[in-house]
C-alpha positions in Angstrom: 115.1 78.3 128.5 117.4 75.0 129.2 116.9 72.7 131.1 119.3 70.8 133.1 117.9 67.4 133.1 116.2 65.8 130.5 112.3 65.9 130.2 109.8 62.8 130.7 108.6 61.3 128.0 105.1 61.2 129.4 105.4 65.0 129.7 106.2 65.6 126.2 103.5 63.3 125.0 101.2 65.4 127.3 102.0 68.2 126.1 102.2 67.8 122.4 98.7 66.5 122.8 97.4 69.2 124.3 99.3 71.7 121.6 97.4 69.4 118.9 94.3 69.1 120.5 94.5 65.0 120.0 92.8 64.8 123.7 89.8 67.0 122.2 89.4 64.0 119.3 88.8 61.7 122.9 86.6 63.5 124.2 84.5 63.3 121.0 82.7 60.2 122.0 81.8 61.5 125.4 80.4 64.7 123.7 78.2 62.4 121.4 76.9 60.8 124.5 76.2 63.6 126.2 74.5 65.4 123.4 72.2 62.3 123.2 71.2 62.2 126.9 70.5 66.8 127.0 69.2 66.5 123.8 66.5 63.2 124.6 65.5 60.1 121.9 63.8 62.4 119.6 66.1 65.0 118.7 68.8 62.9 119.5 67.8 60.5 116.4 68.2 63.6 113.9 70.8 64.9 115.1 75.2 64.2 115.4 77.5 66.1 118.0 80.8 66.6 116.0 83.1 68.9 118.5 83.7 70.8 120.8 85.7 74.0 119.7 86.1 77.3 122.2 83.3 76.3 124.6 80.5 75.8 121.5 79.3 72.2 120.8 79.1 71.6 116.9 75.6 69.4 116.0 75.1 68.4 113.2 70.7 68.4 112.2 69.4 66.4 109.8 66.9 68.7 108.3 65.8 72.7 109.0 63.3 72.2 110.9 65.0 70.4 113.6 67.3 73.2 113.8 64.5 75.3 114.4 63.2 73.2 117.5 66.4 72.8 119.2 66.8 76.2 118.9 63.6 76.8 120.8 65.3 74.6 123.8 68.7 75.9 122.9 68.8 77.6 126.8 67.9 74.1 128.7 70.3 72.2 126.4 73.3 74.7 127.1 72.3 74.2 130.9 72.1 70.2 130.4 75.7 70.0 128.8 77.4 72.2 130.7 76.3 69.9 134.0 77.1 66.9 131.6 80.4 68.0 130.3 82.1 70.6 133.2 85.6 70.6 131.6 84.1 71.6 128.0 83.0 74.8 129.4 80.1 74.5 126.7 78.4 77.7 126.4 76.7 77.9 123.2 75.6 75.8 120.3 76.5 75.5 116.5 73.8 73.9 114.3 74.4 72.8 110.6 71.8 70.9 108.3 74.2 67.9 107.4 74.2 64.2 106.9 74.3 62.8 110.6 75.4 59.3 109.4 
């Protein structure tokens, strides 16, 4: 399609980070934060949100059996995020045994 006039360049940037997924990387931090708050102190210290991909939150867990507990609270943690995060749509969780430095 052409266009008759030429485009903003805020509109390209916009959009070519949206095509990338660059404003996902942003929202990386918030995620983190987030995942820290649902998931409380204890969990939290053994454990590293990484990203958000298709509406399920990658965490990183420092050992087995913490994958195991938060998978007992996996249902009130979905819940917690999804009121924490509304535009991540978060509706599952992805737990791999990983280094959380």
């Amino acid at each position: 399609m052409a266009r008759d006039q030429p485009q903003k360049i805020g509109d390209i940037l916009s959009e070519l980070m949206a095509r990338r997924g660059y404003a996902r990387v942003q929202s990386g931090g918030s995620c983190g934060d987030a995942w820290r708050e649902a998931a409380g102190r204890e969990v939290a210290q053994f454990t590293r949100a990484t990203q958000v991909r298709r509406g399920v939150l990658e965490v990183l867990v420092s050992n087995s059996m913490m994958v195991q507990e938060i998978g007992f609270q996996k249902a009130a943690l979905i819940q917690r995020l999804a009121e924490l995060l509304p535009d991540e749509k978060i509706r599952d969780l992805k737990l791999r045994v990983g280094p959380i430095t």
